[in-house]
N, C-alpha and C positions, 0 to 999 in steps of 0.2 A: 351391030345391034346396040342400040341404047337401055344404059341399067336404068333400071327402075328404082328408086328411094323407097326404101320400108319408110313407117313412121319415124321409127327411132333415130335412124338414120337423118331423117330431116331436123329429127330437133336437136340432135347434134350439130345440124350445122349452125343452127341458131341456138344454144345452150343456155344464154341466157336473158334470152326477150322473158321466158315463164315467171321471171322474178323482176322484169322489167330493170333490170342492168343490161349496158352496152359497156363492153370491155375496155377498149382505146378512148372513146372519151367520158365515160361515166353518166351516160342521159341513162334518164328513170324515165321509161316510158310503160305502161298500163297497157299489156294485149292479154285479153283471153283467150281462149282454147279455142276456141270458135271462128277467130281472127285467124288464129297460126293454121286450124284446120281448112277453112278457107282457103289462104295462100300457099296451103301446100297443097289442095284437091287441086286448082286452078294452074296449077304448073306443077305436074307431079315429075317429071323424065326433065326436065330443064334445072338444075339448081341456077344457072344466072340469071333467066326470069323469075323465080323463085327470090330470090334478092332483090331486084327488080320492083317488082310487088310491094317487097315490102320497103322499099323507098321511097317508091307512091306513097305508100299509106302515111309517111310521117310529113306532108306536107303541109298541114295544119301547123307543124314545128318548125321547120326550116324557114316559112316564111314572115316568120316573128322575127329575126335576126338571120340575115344573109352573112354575116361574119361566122356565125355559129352552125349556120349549115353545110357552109364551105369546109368548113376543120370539122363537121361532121362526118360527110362524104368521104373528105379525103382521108380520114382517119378507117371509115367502113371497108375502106376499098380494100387498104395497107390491110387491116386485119383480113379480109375475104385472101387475098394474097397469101396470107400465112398459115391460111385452114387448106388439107387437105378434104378429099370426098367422106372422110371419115370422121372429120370435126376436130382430129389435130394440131397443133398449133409447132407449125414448123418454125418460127422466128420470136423471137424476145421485140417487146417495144425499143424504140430509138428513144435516143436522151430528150430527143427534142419533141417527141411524144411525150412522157412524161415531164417534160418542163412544163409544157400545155393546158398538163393537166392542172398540174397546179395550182396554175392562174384563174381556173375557172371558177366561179361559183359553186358553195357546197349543196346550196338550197334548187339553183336553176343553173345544171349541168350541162346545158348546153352554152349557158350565158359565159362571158369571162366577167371576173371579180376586178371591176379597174378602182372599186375602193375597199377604204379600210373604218372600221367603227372603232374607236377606242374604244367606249362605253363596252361591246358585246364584246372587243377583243378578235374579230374574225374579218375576212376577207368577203365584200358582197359583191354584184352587180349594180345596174341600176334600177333593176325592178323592185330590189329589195331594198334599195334605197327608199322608192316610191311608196312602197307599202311601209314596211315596220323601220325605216330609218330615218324618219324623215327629221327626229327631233333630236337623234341622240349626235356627237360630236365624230364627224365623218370627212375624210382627207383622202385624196386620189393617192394609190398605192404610187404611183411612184414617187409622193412626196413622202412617203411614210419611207420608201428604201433611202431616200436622198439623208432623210434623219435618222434612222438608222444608223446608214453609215456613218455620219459625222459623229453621233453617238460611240461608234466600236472606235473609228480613227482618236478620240479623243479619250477613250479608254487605253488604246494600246500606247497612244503616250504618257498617260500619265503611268503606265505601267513602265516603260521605258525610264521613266525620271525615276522612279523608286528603285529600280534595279541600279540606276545609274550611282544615285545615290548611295544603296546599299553596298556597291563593289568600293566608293569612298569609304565608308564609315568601317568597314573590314579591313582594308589597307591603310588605314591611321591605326585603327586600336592593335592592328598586328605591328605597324610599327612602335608605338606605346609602349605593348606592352615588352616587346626589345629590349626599351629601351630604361622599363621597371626592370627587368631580372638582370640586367646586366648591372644597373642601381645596386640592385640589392646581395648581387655575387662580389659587387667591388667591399661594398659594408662589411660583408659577412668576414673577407678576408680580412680586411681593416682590420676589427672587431678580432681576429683568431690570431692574428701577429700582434695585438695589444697585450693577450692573455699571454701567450707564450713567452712573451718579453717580462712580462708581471711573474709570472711562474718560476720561469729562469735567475729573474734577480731577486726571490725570496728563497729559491735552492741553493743558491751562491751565497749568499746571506746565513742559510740554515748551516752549510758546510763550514763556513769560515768561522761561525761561532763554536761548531761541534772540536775543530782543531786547535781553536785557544782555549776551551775546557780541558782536553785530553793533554795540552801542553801545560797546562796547569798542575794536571794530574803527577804527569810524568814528575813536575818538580815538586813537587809536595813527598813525592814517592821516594824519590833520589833525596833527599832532604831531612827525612824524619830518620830518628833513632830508634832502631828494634828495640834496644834496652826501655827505652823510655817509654815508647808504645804499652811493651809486656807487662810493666811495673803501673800503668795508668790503669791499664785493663783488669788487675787482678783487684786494683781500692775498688774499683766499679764495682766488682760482685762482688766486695766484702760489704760496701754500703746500703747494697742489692738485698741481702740477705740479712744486717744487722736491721732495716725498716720494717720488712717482713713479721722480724721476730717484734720488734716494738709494735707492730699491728694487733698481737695474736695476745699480748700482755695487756694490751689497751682493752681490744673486747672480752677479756678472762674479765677484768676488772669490771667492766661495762654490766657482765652479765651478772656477775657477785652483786652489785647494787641491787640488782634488780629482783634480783629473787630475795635479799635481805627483804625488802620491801614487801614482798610478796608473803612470804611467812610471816610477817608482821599480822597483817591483814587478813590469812589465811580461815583465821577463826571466825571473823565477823564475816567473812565470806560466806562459808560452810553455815552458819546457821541463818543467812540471808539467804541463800538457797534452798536448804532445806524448807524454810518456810513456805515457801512459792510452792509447795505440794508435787504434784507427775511433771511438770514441766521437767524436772531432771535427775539423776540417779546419780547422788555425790559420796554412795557408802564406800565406793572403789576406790576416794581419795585418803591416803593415811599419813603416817610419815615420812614418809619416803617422799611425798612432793614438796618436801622441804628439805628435807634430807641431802636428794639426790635430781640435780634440774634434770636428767634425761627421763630416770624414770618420771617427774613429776609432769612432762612434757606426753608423756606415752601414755598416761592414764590420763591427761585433757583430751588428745584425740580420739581415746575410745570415748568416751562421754558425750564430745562435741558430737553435732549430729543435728537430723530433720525428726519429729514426733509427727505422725499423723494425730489427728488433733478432732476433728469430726467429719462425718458427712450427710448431705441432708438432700432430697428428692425436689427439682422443679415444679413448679406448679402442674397438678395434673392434665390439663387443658394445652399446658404447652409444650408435652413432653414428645422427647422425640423430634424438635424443631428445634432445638437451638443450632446459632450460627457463631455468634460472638460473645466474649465473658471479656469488659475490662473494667477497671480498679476505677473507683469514686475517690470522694472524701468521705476519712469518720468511719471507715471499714465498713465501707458497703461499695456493690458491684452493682453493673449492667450487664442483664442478660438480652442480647436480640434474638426475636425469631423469624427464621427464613417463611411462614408461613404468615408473618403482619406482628407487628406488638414488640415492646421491649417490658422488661419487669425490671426494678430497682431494686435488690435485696439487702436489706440493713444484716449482717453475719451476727450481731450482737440480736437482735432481737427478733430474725427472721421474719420480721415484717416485710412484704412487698406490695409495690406499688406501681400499676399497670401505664405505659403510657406509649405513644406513637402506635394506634391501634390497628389504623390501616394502612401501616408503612411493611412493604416485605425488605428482613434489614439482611443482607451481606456482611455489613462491614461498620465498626464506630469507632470512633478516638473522640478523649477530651480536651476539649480547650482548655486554654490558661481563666479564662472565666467562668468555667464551672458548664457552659454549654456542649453538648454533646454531638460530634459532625458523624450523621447518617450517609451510610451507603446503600443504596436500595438493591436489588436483586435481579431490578434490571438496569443496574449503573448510574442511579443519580446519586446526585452530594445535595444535602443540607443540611440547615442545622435547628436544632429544638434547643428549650431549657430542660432542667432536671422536673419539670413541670409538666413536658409533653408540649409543649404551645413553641409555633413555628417561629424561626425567628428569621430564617431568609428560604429563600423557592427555591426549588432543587434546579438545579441544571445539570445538561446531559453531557455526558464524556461519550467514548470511546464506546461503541456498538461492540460487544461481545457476547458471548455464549456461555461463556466460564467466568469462575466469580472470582472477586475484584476485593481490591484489600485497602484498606488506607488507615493514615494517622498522620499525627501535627507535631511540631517543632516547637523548642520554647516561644516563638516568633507566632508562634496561631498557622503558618506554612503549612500548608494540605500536600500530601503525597500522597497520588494515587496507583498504588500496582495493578497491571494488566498481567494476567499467567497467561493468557492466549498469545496475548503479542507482546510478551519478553522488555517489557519496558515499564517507567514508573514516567507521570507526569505530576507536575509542581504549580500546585494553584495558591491563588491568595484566598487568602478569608472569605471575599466576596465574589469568589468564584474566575475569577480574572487566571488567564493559563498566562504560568510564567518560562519554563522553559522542558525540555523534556529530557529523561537520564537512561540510557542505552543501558541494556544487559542481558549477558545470556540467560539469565536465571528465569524461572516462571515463580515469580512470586505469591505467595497466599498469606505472608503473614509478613509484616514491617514494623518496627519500630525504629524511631529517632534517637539517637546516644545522644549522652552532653559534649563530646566530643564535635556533633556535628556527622560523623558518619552512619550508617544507615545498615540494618542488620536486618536482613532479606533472606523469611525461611523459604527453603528451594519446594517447588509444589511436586515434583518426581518424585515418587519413593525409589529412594536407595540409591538412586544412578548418580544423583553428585554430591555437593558436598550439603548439609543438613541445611547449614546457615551460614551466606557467603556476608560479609563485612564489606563495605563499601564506601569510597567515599562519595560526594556531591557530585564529583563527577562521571563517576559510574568505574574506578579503578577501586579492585580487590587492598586489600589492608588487611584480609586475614579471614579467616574460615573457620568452620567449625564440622569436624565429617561427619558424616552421616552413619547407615549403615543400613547392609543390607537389605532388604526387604520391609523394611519401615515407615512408618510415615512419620513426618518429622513438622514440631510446632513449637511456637518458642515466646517468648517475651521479656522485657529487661527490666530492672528494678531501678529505685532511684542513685544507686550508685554506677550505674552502667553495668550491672554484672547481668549477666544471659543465662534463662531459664532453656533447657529445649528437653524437650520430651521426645523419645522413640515409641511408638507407637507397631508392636507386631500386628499382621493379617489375623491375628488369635487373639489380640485382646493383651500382651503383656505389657507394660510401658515401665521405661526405667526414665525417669528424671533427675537431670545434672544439672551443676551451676558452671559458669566457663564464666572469666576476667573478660573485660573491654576488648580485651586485641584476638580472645577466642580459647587461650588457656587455663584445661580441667582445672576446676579449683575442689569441687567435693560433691558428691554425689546425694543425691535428697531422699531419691526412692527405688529399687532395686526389683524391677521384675514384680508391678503393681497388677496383680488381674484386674481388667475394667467389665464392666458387662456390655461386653462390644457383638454386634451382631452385625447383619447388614444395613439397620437404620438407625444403627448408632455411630455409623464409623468417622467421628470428627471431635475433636480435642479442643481444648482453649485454653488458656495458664493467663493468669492476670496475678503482679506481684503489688501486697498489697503493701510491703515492706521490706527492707534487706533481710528478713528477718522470719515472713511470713506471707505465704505461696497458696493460690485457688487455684486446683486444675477442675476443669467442668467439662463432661461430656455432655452428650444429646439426651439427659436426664436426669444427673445428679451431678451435685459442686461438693469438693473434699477438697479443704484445709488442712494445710501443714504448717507447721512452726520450728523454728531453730532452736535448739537447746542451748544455749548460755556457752561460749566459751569463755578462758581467762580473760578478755580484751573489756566483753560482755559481762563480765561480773565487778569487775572495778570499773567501770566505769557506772553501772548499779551503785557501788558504796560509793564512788567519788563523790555523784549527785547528792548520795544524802548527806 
């Protein structure tokens, strides 16, 4: 009994006419439903008439190209051969099936592709040569493989030559370099038997000189007479001891002069003081500093001494902003403020005089010309007259956040301290960077010595040392400590001696004077209360003389003065 084909069944066996693909060789061919239904009402119990049918129907195509119908066919067949009755596909294509396909046309899949388009890049027939190739640049594929290949062959030998090459240029520089390190093992040894030879005959050298010393010794030793020896050694310390005593006779006499002298003068002294009024208190001196040089020496250094002397209030307007206080000519000061403006205050007639209005100032020193070198606030240098009026454009240093200190040299040489970044740099006059000076310190306060070294207050409270001494090239020469919890600010007179103020968290400040190399000489002011709050807390000292000291906070300048010692009093009468 013969089965009967459902629908389904049938369109399995043609799976993919409904999309107009043929599997083995790729024709696009256009059936309807109508067509399929057709060829299957018409042969329903027959599937090989059923095929049949529909190979009829593609005659309109096969007879356009008999090459194309033939590898149609025989491609339909081979497929029908691999479908069972259920539309499975028992067998894979043959290579040479798929070679096939390749050759064909992508446009007309029945056609084969026997050209090539450069222009489109793709494989045609000749139909589509006819139609859409006719203009663009087209070559029979087998001349396209023929160049191809000569193309790959002439590729893999130039790849051949380069590898050929490359395996030379590996096997020289491997011998090269052979024949560098064996070069330079011979040198090296060379080179290490030279020293040793140099070494050995300067040790031999060193020995043989050590044993004609020690044999020298030995006869000097074996040679000398105890007696004579013992008898040289005791004139020694008898002459030892007679210089000593003619020292001590010398300066008895030395100091008898001196004080004759001084009693002489004693009187015109004492009422040349007296007359100078509060500067000093000379009732303590009597007889006895003539009488007796120690006591007369004990009652100078109660006397000797610092007088607070006045103090007087910043202008209202700019209180609470001061940055900087230093020393003019003719006893008068600059004051800067961190908020624009400096004041010029004459201490003799407290006259002031406004100038650099829109400057916010950090930092100032004077020139040897009387010009004044501005620090701004946010790090520039330049420089005004005692006038206010510019006399060079500021130029930018060193971008920082924390403020900046500077001063000049007898030379006009600008030093600039950075406290952020622990270093000071060295400009010329007209701003030209000359070289720079390394240091742990954080600086905020510098002065130039005549010496040439550089005295840098430490901007930490308390943790090192107050004021480290330094020379030009950034090595210590001497220090001055600090203390504890303090903040410490300093300045130096024209003799090099160093002012430095302690500053407590509470307002007390003790002011001393310390020598060039950093040692206490004498004490100025002892546990001074300031009226320090939280927008007051910064200090300034400007010495206006060896003699005569401005410390200024963030509101009021108080003057001190020295009280006359013996050096200080005759040299008073010497003058007149």
């Amino acid at each position: 009994m013969e089965e009967k084909l459902s629908d389904e069944e049938l369109l399995d066996l043609i799976p993919t006419l409904e999309n107009g693909d043929f599997f083995p060789i790729g024709l696009k061919l256009d059936y309807d439903k109508d067509t399929l239904n057709q060829i299957r009402g018409d042969h329903q119990n027959d599937v090989s008439a059923a095929f049949k049918a529909l190979f009829l129907s593609w005659e309109n195509y096969v007879t356009l190209s008999p090459k194309a119908a033939r590898l149609m066919l025989a491609d339909a067949l081979k497929f029908v051969e691999r479908k069972d009755l259920a539309g499975r596909v028992t067998g894979e294509p043959t290579n040479g099936e798929k070679e096939r396909v390749e050759y064909m046309c992508k446009k007309h899949s029945f056609r084969e592709a026997s050209y090539y388009c450069k222009q489109c890049k793709e494989n045609i027939c000749e139909r589509c040569l006819e139609d859409e190739h006719q203009t663009n640049n087209v070559i029979p594929v087998n001349d396209m493989h023929i160049k191809i290949k000569h193309e790959l062959k002439s590729c893999f030998d130039r790849v051949n030559q380069a590898r050929d090459r490359l395996e030379k240029i590996r096997g020289d520089r491997k011998g090269g370099m052979s024949g560098m390190i064996t070069k330079t093992q011979v040198g090296i040894q060379v080179m290490r038997e030279g020293i040793y030879k140099v070494f050995s005959e300067a040790h031999n050298m060193m020995a043989r000189e050590r044993d004609a010393l020690i044999e020298k010794a030995n006869v000097l030793e074996r040679s000398a007479n105890p007696e004579v020896y013992g008898f040289a050694l005791s004139k020694l310390k008898k002459c030892e001891l007679a210089l000593m005593e003619v020292k001590e006779k010398a300066q008895f006499v030395n100091d008898v002069t001196k004080f004759e002298a001084a009693s002489q003068k004693i009187d015109v002294i004492l009422n040349a003081c007296l007359d100078r009024g509060p500067l000093m208190n000379l009732n303590k001196l009597d007889m006895k500093m003539v009488a007796c040089p120690s006591v007369y020496l004990g009652h100078l250094e109660e006397v000797s001494g610092w007088d607070f002397v006045e103090q007087f209030d910043l202008p209202d307007d700019k209180k609470e902003e001061m940055n900087v206080c230093i020393k003019l000519t003719d006893r008068k000061i600059v004051v800067g403020y961190r908020l624009g403006g400096a004041d010029i205050i004459d201490l003799d007639t407290k006259k002031t005089s406004r100038i650099a209005y829109d400057v916010r100032i950090s930092s100032m020193a004077l020139m040897s010309s009387g010009h004044i070198i501005l620090c701004t606030t946010d790090n520039k240098l330049g420089m005004i007259t005692q006038a206010g009026h510019k006399m060079s454009s500021f130029f930018f240093t060193q971008k920082t956040n924390k403020p900046c200190c500077v001063c000049v040299d007898d030379k006009d040489t600008i030093y600039m301290g950075y406290s952020e970044f622990s270093n000071i740099e060295v400009f010329e006059t007209t701003g030209g960077f000359l070289r720079n000076i390394g240091t742990i310190l954080q600086p905020w306060c510098m002065s130039i010595m005549k010496s040439g070294h550089i005295a840098v207050t430490e901007c930490t409270v308390g943790l090192r040392d107050a004021v480290e001494i330094m020379s030009q090239e950034g090595r210590p020469v001497g220090h001055i400590i600090g203390r504890l919890g303090c903040s410490p600010f300093s300045c130096i007179d024209e003799a090099g001696n160093i002012f430095v103020a302690m500053v407590t968290n509470d307002g007390r400040c003790t002011l001393r004077k310390y020598s060039p190399t950093g040692d206490h000489l004498e004490t100025v002011v002892e546990e001074l209360q300031l009226e320090w709050h939280e927008n007051r807390e910064w200090l300034q000292l400007a010495s206006l003389s060896p003699n005569e000291l401005v410390l200024c906070d963030r509101g009021s300048v108080y003057v001190y003065r020295r009280r006359p010692t013996l050096s200080m009093m005759t040299t008073i009468i010497g003058s007149n």
